[in-house]
N, C-alpha and C positions, 0 to 999 in steps of 0.2 A: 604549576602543580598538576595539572588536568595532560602534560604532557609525561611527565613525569609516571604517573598511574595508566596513563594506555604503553608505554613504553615495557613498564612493569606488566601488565597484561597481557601484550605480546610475546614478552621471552619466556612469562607460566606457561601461557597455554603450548610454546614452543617445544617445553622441556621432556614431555609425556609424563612419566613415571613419578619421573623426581619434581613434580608442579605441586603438591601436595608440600612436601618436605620444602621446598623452595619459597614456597604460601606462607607458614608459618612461621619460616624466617625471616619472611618479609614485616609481617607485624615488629619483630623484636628490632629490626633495624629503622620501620620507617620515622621516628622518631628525628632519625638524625638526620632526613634528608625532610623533614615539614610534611609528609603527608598526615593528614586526622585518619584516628581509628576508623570513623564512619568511612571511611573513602573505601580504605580498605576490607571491609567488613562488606562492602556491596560490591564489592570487586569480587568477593567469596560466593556470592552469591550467583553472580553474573559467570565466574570460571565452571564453578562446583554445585549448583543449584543450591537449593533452602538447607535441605538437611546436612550435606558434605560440606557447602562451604561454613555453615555455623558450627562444625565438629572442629571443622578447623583454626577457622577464629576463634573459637573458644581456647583449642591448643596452645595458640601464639600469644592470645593476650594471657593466659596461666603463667606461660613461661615468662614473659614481659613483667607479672607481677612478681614472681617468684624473683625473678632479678633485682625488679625494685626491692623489696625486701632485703636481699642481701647486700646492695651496693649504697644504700641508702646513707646508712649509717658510717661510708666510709667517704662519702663526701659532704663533707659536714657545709662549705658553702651550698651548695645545691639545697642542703635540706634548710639551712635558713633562711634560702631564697622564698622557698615554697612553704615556712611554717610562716612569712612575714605576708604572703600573697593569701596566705590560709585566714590568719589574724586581721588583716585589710574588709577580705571580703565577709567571712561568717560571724569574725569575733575571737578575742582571746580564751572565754571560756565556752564556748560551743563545740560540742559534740556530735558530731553527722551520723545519725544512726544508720546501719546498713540498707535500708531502705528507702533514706536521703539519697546516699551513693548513687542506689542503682539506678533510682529517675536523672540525679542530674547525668549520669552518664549518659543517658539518653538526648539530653543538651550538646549540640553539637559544639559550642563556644567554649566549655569547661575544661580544662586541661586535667586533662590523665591522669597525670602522676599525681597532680595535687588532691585529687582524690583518693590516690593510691593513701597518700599520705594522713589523711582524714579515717581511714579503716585502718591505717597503724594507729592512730593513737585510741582507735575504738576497740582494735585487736590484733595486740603486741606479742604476740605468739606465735610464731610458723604456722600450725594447724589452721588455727584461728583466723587469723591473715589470709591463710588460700582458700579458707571455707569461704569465707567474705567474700574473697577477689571472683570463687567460683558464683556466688549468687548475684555479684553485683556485674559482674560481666556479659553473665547467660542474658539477660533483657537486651543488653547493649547488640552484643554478638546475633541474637533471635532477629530482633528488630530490621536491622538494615539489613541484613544480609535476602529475608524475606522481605519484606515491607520497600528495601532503599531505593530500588528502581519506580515506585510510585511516588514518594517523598519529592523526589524531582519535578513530576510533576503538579504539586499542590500547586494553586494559588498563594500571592503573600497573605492576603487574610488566615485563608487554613493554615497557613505554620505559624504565623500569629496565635492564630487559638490552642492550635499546639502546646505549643510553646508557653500560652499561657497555662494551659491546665495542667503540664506538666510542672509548673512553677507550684500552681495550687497544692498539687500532689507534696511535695516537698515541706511545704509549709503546714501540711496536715500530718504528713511522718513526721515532723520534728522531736525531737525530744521536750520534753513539758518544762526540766526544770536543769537548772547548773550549778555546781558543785564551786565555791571560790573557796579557800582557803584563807581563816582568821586573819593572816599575817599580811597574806595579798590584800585582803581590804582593804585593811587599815593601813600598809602603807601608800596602796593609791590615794588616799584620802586627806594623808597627810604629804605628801607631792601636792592636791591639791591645792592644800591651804597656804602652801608655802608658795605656789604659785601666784596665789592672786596677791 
């Protein structure tokens, strides 16, 4: 991977003009070659300083979402890949308020899209959807791109603590209460009794 991102860093800074426009396509492509947003977001940093490379991250993971958005719903495997990873890990009836989102994005472990996926079912509307994908990204994007060249150097304790109190965060945004549906109940209930 770490080959793979200096390779890519090379033919940016290669390109002159066109390293900006080439940057931000890098975000919407690196998906399919395994590199994490974080790599790339301090690669932004490291091309474009603080302020140009999070203008630009911010561009590519937009467009990135905007994509997800539209192609989502046309690959209906993929999305019940990710509403079965969504359900495994938070819960059937849990709701990731957008200020869940935007810490765990800050998790480097969390996958993307399944996030992505978490602010569609919070907000199902185009508008709504990029308003989200814009607040929950800016942190993301901000962070490494400024911050990511130190991150490397924490000790494992500090990203431990990290790591924890970005969890606490999460757990203190959560949403208070969930919404089941009469019918859901009670046919879980009655699954159960027929279980045992």
């Amino acid at each position: 991977m770490n080959e793979q991102l200096l390779i890519m860093l090379t033919f940016v800074q290669g390109t002159g003009t066109l390293a900006p426009v080439i940057f931000i396509f890098f975000h919407v492509i690196r998906q399919f070659i395994f590199i994490p947003v974080i790599m790339v977001c301090i690669a932004g940093g490291i091309l474009f300083g603080s302020v140009l490379g999070t203008l630009f991250s911010m561009i590519g993971l937009l467009i990135l979402s905007a994509l997800f958005y539209f192609c989502i719903r046309k690959m209906p495997s993929t999305h019940e890949k990710l509403l079965k990873i969504k359900n495994k890990w938070f819960g059937r009836y849990a709701k990731m308020t957008v200020g869940q989102i935007a810490i765990l994005r800050l998790i480097p472990f969390f996958h993307y899209h399944l996030l992505n996926l978490c602010l569609l079912e919070r907000r199902p509307d185009f508008k709504g959807f990029m308003k989200g994908a814009f607040a929950t990204n800016l942190p993301l994007a901000f962070f490494y791109t400024v911050f990511g060249e130190f991150i490397t150097h924490f000790t494992p304790t500090i990203s431990v603590i990290i790591l924890l109190a970005l969890l606490l965060l999460v757990y203190i945004l959560r949403e208070k209460m969930s919404t089941v549906a009469w019918n859901e109940f009670f046919s879980q209930e009655n699954k159960t009794k027929n279980a045992c």
